[in-house]
VOPAGU-2260 file (C-alpha; in pm, 1 decimal, decimal comma):
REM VOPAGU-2260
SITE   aa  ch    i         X         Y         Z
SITE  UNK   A    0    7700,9   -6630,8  -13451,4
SITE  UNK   A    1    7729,7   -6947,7  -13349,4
SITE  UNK   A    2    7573,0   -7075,3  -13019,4
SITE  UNK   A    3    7843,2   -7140,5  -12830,6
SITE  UNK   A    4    7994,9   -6833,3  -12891,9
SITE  UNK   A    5    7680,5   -6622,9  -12785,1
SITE  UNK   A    6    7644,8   -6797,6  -12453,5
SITE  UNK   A    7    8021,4   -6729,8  -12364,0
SITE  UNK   A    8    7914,7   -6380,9  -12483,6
SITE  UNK   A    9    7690,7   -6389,1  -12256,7
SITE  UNK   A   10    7877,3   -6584,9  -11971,1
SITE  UNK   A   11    8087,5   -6270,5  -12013,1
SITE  UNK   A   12    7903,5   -5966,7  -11999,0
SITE  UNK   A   13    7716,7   -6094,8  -11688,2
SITE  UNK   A   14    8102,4   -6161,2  -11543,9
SITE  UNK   A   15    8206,3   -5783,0  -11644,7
SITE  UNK   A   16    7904,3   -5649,3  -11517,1
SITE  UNK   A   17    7932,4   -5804,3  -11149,0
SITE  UNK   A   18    8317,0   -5688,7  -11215,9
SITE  UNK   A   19    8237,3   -5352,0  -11256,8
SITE  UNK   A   20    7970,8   -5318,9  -10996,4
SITE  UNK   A   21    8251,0   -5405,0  -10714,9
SITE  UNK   A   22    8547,0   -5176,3  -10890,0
SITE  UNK   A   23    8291,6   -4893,3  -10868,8
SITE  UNK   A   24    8205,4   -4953,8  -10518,7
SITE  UNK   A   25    8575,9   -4975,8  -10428,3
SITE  UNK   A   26    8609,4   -4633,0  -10573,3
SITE  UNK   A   27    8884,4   -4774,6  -10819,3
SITE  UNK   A   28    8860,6   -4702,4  -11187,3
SITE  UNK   A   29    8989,1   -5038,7  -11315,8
SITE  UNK   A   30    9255,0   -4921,2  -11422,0
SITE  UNK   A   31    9557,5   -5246,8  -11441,2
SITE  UNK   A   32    9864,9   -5294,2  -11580,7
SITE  UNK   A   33   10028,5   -5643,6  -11619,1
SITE  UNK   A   34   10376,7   -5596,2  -11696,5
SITE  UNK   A   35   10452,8   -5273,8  -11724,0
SITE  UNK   A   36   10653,2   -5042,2  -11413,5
SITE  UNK   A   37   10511,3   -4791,9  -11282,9
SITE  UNK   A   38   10728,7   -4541,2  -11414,5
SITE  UNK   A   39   10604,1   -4687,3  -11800,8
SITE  UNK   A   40   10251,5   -4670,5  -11690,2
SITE  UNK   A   41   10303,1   -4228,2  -11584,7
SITE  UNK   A   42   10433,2   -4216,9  -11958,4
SITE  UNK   A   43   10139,0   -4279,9  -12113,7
SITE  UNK   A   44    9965,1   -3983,5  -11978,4
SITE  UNK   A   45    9981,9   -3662,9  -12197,3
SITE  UNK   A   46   10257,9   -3418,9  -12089,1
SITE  UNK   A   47   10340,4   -3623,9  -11745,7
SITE  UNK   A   48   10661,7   -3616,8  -11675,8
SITE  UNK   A   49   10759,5   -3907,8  -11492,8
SITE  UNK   A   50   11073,4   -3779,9  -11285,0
SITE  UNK   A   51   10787,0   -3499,2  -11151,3
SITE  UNK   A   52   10505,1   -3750,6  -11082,5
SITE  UNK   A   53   10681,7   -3797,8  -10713,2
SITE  UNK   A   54   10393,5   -3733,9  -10478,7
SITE  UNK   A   55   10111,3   -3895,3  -10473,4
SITE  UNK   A   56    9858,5   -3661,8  -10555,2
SITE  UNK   A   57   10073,5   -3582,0  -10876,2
SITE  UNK   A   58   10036,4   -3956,4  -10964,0
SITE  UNK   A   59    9628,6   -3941,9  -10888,3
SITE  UNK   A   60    9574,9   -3723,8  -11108,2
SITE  UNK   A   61    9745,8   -3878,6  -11371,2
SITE  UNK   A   62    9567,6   -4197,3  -11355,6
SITE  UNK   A   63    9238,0   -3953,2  -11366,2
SITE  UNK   A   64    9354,6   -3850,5  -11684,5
SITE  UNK   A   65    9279,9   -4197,5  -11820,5
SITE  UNK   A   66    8996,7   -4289,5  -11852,4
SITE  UNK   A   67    8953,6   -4620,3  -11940,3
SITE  UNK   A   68    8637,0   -4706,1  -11825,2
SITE  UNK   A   69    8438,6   -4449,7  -11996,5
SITE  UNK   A   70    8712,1   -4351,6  -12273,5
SITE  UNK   A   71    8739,6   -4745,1  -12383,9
SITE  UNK   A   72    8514,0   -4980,9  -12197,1
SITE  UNK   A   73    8187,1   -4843,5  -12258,9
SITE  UNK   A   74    8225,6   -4749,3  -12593,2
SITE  UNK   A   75    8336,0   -5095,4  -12728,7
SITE  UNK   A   76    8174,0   -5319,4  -12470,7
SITE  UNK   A   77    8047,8   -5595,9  -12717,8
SITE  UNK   A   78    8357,0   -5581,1  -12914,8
SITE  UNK   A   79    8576,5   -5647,3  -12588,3
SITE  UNK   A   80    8355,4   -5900,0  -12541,8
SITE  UNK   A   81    8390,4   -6077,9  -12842,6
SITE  UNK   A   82    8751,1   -5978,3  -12845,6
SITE  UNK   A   83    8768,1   -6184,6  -12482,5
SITE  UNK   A   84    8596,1   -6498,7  -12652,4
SITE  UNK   A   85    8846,8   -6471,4  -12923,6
SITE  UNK   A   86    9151,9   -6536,2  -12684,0
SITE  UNK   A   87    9015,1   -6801,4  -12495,7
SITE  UNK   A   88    8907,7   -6971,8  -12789,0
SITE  UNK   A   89    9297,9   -6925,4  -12958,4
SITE  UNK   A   90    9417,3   -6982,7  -12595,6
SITE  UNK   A   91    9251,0   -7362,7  -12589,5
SITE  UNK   A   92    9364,4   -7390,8  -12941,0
SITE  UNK   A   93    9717,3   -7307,3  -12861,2
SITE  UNK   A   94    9769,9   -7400,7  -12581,1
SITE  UNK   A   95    9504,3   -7621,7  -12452,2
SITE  UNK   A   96    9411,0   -7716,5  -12058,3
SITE  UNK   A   97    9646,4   -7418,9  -11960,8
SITE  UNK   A   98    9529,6   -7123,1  -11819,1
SITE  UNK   A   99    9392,3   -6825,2  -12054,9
SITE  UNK   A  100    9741,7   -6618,8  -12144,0
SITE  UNK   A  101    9897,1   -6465,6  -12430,8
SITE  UNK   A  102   10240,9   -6654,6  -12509,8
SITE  UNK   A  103   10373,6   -6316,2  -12731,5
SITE  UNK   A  104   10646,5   -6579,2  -12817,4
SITE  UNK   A  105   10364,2   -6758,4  -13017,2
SITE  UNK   A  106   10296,0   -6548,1  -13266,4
SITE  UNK   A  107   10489,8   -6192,4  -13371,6
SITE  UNK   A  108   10330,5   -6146,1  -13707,6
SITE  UNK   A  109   10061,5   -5910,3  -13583,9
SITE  UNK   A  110   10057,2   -5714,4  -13910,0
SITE  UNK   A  111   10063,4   -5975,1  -14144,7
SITE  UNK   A  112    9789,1   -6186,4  -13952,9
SITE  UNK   A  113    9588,1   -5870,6  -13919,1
SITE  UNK   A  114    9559,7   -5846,1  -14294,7
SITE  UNK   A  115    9538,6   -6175,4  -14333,5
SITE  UNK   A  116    9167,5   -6183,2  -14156,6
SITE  UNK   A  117    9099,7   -5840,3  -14299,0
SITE  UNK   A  118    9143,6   -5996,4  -14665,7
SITE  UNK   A  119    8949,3   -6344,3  -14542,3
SITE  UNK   A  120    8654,4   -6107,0  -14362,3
SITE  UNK   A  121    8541,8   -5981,7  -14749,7
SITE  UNK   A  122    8518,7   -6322,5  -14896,2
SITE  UNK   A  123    8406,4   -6507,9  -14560,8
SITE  UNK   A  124    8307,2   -6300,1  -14239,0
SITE  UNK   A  125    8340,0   -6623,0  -14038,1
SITE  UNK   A  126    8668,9   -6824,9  -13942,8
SITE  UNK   A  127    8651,8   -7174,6  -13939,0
SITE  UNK   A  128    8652,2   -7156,8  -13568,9
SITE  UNK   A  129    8346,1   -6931,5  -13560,9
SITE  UNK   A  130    8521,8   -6683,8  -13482,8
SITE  UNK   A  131    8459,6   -6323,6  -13684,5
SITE  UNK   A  132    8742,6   -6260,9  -13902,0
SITE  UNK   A  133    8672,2   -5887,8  -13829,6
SITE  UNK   A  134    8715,5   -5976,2  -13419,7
SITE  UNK   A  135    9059,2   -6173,0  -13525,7
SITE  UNK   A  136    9162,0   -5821,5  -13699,1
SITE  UNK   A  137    9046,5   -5636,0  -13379,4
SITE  UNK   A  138    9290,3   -5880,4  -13167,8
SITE  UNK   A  139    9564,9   -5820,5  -13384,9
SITE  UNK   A  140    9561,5   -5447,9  -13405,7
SITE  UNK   A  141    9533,1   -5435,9  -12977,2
SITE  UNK   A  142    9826,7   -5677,5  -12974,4
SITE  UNK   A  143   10072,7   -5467,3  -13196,1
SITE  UNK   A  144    9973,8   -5208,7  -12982,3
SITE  UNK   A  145   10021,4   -5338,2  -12697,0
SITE  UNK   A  146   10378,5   -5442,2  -12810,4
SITE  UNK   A  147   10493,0   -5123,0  -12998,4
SITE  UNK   A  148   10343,0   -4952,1  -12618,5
SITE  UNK   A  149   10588,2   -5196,7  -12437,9
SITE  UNK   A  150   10896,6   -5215,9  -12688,9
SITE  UNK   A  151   10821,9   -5570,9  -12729,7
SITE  UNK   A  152   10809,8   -5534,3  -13113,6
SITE  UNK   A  153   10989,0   -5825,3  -13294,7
């Protein structure tokens, strides 16, 4: 790994780490949704039906039902790391001086661009960029499923 890439690692981890101190002292389980309504976000929750999610404890205990801290974060925290470093490296490549974001307008080849660095990772693990192919493939897959999860397929 290249220098660069392991200090922003890093950078990071000491960033997620102060993050996740204050989330746990406000009692909130990080839980966040961008762009989704909050009627979308009840529907990922096993057997929820939105229309009977009215009240409030109804909707607390659906968001306890995903657990995202210790159901995603802290079983892949390096790879989310490295999976961070990946954007903001494409996100200076793309779309340099602007501020890290994902233009899905950019790029709707997920599939195809996933197997692309899947193929690339057995000849070469490492992009030109520095970047593991493997952690490109990683991006990819959370991408499509990001857009199949908020019909934004193309």
């Amino acid at each position: 790994m290249n220098r660069l890439v392991e200090e922003e690692l890093n950078r990071l981890e000491a960033e997620n780490e102060k993050r996740m101190n204050v989330i746990a002292q406000n009692g909130n389980e990080g839980l966040h949704y961008d762009d989704m309504t909050e009627d979308q976000q009840w529907q990922y929750v096993e057997g929820l039906d939105v229309t009977d999610a009215e009240t409030v404890t109804d909707k607390a205990q659906a968001r306890k039902k995903i657990p995202v801290y210790s159901g995603f974060v802290k079983y892949f925290p390096n790879a989310m790391k490295e999976v961070a470093v990946c954007s903001r490296i494409a996100n200076e490549q793309h779309h340099a001086g602007k501020p890290l974001h994902w233009d899905m307008n950019k790029s709707t080849d997920e599939l195809d661009a996933l197997m692309r660095h899947l193929v690339d990772h057995t000849t070469d693990p490492i992009d030109d960029d520095g970047i593991r192919h493997i952690t490109k493939v990683a991006w990819r897959a959370m991408a499509m499923l990001e857009r199949i999860l908020t019909n934004k397929v193309r």
